[in-house]
C-alpha positions in Angstrom: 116.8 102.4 89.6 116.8 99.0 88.0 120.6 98.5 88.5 119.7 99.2 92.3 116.8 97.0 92.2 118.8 93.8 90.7 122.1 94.4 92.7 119.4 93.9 96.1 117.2 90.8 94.6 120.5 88.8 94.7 120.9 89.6 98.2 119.2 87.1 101.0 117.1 89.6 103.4 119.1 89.0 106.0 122.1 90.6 104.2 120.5 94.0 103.6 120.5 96.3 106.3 119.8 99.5 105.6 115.8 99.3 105.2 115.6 102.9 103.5 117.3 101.5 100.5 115.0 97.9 101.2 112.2 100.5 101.6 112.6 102.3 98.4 113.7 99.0 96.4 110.1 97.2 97.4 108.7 100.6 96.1 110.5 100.1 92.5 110.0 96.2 92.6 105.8 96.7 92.4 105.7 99.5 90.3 108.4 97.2 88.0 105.7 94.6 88.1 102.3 96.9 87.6 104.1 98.0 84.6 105.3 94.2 83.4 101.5 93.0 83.9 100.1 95.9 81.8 102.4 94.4 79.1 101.5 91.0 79.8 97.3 91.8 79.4 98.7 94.1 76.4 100.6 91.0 74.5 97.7 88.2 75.3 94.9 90.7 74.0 97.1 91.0 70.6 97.3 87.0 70.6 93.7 86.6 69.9 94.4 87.9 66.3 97.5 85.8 66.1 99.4 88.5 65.2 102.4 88.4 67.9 104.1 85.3 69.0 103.6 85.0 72.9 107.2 84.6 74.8 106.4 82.7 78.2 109.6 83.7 79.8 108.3 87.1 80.6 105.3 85.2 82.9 108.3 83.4 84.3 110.7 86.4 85.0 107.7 88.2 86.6 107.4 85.5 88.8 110.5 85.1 90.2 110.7 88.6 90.3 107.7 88.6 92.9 109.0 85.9 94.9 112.0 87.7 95.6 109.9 90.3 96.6 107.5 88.7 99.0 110.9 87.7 100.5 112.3 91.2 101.0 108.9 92.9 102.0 108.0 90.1 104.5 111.6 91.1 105.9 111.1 94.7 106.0 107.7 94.2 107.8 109.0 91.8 110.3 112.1 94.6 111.1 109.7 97.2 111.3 107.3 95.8 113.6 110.5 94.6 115.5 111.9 98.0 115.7 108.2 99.3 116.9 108.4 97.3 119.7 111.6 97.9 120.6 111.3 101.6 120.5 108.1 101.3 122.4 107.2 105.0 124.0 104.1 105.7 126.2 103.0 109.4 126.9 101.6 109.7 130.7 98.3 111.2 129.5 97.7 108.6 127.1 96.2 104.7 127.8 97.9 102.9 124.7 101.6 103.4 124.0 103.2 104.6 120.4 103.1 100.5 119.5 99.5 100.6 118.4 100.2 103.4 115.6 103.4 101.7 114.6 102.2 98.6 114.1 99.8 99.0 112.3 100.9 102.1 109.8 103.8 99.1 108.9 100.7 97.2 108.0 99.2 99.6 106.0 102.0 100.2 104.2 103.1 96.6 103.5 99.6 95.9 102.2 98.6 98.8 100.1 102.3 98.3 98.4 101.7 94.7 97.3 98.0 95.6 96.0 100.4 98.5 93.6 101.7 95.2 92.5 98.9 94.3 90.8 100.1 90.6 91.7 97.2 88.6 93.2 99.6 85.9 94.7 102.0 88.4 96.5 98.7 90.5 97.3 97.7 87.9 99.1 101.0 86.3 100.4 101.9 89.4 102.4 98.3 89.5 103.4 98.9 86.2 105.2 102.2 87.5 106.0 100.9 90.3 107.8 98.4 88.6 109.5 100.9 86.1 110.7 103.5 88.7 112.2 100.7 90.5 114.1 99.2 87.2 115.7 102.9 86.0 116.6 105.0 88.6 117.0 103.0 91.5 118.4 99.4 89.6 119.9 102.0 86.8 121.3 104.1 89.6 123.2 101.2 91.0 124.5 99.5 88.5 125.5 102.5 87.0 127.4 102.4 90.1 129.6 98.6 90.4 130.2 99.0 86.4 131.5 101.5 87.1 133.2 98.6 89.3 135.7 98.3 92.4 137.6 100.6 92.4 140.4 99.2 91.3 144.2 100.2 94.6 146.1 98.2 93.1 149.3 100.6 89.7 148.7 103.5 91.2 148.3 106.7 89.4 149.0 110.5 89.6 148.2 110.1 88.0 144.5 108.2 91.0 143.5 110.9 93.4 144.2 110.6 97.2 145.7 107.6 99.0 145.2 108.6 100.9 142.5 109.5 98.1 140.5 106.0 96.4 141.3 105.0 100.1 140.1 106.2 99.6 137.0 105.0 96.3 136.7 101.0 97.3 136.9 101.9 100.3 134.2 103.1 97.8 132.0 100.2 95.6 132.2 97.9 98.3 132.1 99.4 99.4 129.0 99.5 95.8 126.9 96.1 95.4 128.1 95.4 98.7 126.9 97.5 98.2 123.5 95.8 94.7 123.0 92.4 96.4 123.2 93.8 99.5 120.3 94.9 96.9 118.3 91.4 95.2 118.0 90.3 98.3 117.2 92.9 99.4 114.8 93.1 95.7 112.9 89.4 96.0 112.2 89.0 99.2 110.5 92.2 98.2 108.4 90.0 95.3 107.5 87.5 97.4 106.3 89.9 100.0 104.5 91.6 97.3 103.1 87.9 95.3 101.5 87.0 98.5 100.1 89.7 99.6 98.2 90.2 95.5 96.9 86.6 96.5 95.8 87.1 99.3 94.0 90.3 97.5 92.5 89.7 94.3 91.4 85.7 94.8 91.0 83.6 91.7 91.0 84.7 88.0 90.5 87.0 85.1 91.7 90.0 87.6 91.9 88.1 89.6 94.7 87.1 86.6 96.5 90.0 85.0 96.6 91.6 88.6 97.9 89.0 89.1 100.9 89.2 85.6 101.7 93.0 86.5 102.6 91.9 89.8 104.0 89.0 87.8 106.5 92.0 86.4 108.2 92.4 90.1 110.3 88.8 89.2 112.2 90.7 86.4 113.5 93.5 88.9 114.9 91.2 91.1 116.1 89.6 88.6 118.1 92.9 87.4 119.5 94.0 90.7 120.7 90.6 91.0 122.0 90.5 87.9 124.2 
């Protein structure tokens, strides 16, 4: 597992293309990590007797060993959501297509795997992260085809092409509109989910705060998709 782990960390994210093995190498980098902080609190709470001899390099090694995985989890979200776009599929008797889901399960999943870090600064870096890629890379998208408008039947002309292509022009509007609107929806509760369990993890205190202060940055997604 740790052989696995290193031989990917040297990697840039770009060189690593199978995202199963990315997948299950973020998985082992937090857990990695979770087990390296227990240590940490473990040593410093034995320093108050000044009975061990603190080594800083572990603080250090930790720390690089997070940035490299902010790195390769920020790339593996940003593929995901990628590929869910892509791979976009709509069933006829449904208003919102199979993005919505997508999107956000990625989300989830990013998320609740840097919280089983236990790391507060790549908690909240692919917090930001997150919020980022859905305001850019999914709202953006979106929101280029809902300004684009509903196509003028009653004014139609040769630049619209045949009517089934105008067709398929008010379907797709229809369902980013729609999308946009389960997004909102989606991002919100995921807001919630994610407040409560930070509660329940970190209890009270600065740590929290500075947490849901990250985590307040989805209200401003949901708006977007929203407007």
């Amino acid at each position: 597992m740790i052989a696995t782990t290193t031989s990917l960390i040297g990697q840039s994210p770009e060189e690593i293309l199978d995202t199963r093995k990315l997948d299950q190498t973020l998985d082992e980098l937090v857990i990695m990590n979770a087990r390296a902080e227990l240590y940490i609190n473990f040593i410093q709470r034995k320093l108050q007797d000044d009975t061990v001899e603190w080594d800083g390099n572990m603080r250090m090694l930790q720390q690089e060993t997070m940035g490299h995985y902010i790195a390769l989890e920020t790339h593996f979200m940003k593929h995901s959501i990628s590929k869910a776009v892509s791979m976009e599929t709509k069933d006829k008797k449904s208003m919102v297509s199979s993005l919505v889901d997508d999107v956000c399960f990625v989300i989830q999943k990013i998320i609740n795997r840097s919280l089983n870090s236990k790391n507060i600064d790549a908690i909240c870096a692919m917090i930001n992260n997150s919020i980022s890629s859905l305001s850019v890379d999914v709202c953006g998208q979106l929101g280029g085809i809902v300004s684009s408008g509903y196509p003028n039947t009653s004014s139609y002309s040769w630049q619209q092409g045949p009517d089934d292509q105008v067709q398929l022009q008010k379907e797709k509007f229809f369902t980013a509109l729609n999308n946009c609107y389960g997004l909102a929806d989606n991002v919100n509760k995921l807001r919630k989910g994610f407040e409560l369990k930070c509660d329940k993890l970190f209890g009270k205190g600065p740590t929290l705060e500075k947490v849901i202060s990250c985590i307040h940055g989805f209200g401003d997604v949901h708006n977007d998709f929203k407007d």
